[in-house]
C-alpha positions as CSV (number, residue, x, y, z in Angstrom):
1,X,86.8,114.3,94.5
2,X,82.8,113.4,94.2
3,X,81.7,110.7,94.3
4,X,80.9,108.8,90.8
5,X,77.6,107.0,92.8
6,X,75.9,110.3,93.9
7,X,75.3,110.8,90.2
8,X,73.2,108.0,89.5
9,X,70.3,106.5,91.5
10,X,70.7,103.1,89.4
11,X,73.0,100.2,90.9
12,X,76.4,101.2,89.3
13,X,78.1,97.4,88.6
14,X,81.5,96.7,87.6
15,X,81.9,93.5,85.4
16,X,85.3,91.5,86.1
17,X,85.7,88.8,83.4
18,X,88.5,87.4,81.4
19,X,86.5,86.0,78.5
20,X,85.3,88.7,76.2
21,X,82.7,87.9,75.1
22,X,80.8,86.8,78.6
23,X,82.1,89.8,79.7
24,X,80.4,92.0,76.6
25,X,77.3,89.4,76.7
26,X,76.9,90.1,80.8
27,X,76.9,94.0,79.8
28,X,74.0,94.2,77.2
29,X,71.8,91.9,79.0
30,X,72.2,93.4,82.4
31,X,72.0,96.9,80.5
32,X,68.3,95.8,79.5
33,X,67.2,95.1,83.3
34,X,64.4,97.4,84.2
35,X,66.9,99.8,83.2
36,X,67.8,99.8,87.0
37,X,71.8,99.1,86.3
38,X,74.3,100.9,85.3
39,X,77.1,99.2,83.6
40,X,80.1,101.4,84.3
41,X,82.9,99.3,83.5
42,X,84.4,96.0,82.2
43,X,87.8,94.8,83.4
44,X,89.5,92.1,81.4
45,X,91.4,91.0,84.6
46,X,92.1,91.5,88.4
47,X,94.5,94.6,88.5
48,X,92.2,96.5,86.1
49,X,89.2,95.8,88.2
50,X,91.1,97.2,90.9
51,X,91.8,100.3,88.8
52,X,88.1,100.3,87.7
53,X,86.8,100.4,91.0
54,X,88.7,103.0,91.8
55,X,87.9,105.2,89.0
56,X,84.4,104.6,89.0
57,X,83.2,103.3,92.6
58,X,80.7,100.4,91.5
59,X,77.8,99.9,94.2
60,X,78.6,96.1,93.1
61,X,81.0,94.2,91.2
62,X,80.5,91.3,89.2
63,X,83.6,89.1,90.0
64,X,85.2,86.1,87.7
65,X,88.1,83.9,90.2
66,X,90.5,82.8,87.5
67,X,92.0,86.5,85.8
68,X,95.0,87.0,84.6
69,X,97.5,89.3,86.5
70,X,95.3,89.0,89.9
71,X,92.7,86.2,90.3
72,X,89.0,87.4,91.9
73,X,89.8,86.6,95.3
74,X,92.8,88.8,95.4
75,X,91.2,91.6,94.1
76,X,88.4,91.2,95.6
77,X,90.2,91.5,98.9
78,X,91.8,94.9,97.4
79,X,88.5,96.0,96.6
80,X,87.0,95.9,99.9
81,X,90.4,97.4,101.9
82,X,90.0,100.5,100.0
83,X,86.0,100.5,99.4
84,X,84.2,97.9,102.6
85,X,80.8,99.1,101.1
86,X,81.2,97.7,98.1
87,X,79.5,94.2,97.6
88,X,81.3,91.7,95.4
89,X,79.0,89.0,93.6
90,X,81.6,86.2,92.8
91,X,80.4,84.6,89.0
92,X,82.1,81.6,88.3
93,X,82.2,78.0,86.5
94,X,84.1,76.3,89.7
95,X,82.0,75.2,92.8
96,X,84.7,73.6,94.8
97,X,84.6,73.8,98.5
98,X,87.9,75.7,98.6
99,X,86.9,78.2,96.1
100,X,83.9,79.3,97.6
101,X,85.0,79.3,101.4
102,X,88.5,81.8,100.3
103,X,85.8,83.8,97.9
104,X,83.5,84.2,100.9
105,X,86.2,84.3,103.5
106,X,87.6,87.4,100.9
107,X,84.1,89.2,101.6
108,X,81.8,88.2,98.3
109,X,78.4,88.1,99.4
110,X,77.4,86.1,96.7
111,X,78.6,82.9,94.7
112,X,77.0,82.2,91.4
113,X,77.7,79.4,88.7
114,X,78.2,81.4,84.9
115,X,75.3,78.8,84.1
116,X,73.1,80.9,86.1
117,X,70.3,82.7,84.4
118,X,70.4,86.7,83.9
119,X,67.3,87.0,85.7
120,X,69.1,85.4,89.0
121,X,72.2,87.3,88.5
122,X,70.1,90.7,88.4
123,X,68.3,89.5,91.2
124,X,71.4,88.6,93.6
125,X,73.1,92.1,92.5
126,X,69.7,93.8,93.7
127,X,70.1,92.0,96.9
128,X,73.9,92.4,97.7
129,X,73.5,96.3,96.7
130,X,70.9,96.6,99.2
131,X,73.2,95.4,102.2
132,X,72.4,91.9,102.2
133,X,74.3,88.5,101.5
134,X,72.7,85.9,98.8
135,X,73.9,82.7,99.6
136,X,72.1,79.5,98.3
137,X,71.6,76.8,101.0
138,X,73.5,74.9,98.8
139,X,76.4,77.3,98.3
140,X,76.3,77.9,102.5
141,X,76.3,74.1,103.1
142,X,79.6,73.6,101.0
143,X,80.9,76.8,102.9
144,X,80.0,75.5,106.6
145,X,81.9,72.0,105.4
146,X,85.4,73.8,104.4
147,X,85.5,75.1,107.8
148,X,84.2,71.9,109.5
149,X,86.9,70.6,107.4
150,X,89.2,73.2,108.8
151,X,88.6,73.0,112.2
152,X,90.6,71.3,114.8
153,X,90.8,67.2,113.8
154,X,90.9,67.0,118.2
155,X,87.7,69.4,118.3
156,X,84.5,67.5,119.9
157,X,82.2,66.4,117.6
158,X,79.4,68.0,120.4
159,X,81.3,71.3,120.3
160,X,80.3,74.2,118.6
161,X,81.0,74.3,115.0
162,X,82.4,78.0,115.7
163,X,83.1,79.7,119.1
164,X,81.9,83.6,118.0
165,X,78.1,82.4,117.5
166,X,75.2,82.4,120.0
167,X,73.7,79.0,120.8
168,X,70.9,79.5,118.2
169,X,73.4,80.6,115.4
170,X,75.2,77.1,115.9
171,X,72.0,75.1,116.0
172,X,71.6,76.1,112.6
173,X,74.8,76.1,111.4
174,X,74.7,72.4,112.2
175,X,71.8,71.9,110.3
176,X,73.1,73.9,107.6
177,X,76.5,71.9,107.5
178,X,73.5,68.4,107.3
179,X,72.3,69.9,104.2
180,X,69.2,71.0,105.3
181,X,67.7,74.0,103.4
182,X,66.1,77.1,104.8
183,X,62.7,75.7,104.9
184,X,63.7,72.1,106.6
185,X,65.8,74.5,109.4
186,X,62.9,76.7,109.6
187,X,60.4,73.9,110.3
188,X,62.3,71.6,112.9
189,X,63.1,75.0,114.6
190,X,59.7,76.4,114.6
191,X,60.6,79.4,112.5
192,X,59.9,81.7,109.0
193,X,62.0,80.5,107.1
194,X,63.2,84.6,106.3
195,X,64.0,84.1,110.3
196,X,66.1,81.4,108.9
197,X,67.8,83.6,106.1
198,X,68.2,86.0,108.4
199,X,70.4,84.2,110.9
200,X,71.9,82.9,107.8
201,X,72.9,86.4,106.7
202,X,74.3,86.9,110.4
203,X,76.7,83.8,110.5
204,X,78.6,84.4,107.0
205,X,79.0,87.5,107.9
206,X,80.6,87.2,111.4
């Protein structure tokens, strides 16, 4: 079968979202976004995003958590066991710890608030269909403290925060976890702060 994406050189987005009319509101104004996305489908709930991604193979999908039938994490986990290229840009109105770190942990490469404005939302898909993870310091901070949270209550407070990163990637990930943003890292460390979003990148993704 060919591939639905080699017809189209515009970002080809799947929208997954209970609520009808967010869902149909999300559509037109992404449709009218430097006419660089492709809308090519809206799933009312997890299994039919599922089905939609598969039908369709969306470069991104725009993901709700709470869907009837199969909540976001679920199928985004689904998603990317069938289709790993595909990035998942998790839209939501909860911000607890817990949801982020299991959307995150899932594979989403990006967490935004439904309070966001389109602009930002057009922005992150641009990013996450390029390749690259758009975490807020924010959104990373409340991340890194779930699995501080998680970790070992015998674990040294010295310690690394996680055994799998270099030195450097720890040294920021503790800075991270203080609530420092990119910038504030970038400057005790000496760095650009892109350097900083860089490594950022690295960790969440490891």
């Amino acid at each position: 079968m060919t591939d639905p994406r080699l017809k189209s050189e515009r970002i080809r987005v799947l929208i997954a979202e209970d609520q009808t009319l967010i869902r149909e509101g999300l559509a037109t104004l992404l449709a009218q976004q430097n006419d660089d996305f492709e809308i090519v489908g809206a799933a009312a709930d997890g299994e039919q995003a599922i089905e939609f991604a598969r039908r369709y193979r969306p470069d991104v999908v725009l993901m709700d958590l709470q869907m009837p039938r199969a909540d976001g994490v679920t199928a985004t986990q689904r998603i990317l066991r069938e289709f790993p290229g595909t990035g998942i840009v998790v839209l939501t109105t909860f911000e607890t710890n817990e949801l982020i770190f299991e959307a995150v942990s899932a594979g989403a490469k990006a967490y935004l608030l439904k309070d966001s404005r389109i602009d930002e939302i057009a922005a992150t898909i641009r990013t996450v269909a390029n390749g690259q993870s758009a975490l807020s310091p924010g959104v990373a901070a409340k991340i890194l403290e779930e699995f501080k949270r998680l970790r070992p209550r015998h674990a040294a407070a010295s310690a690394p925060l996680r055994g799998d990163l270099t030195a450097r990637e720890n040294e920021i990930l503790k800075l991270i976890v203080e609530g420092k943003s990119n910038g504030e890292i970038g400057a005790q460390l000496h760095l650009a702060e892109g350097t900083i979003k860089n490594y950022v990148s690295t960790i969440l993704e490891k």
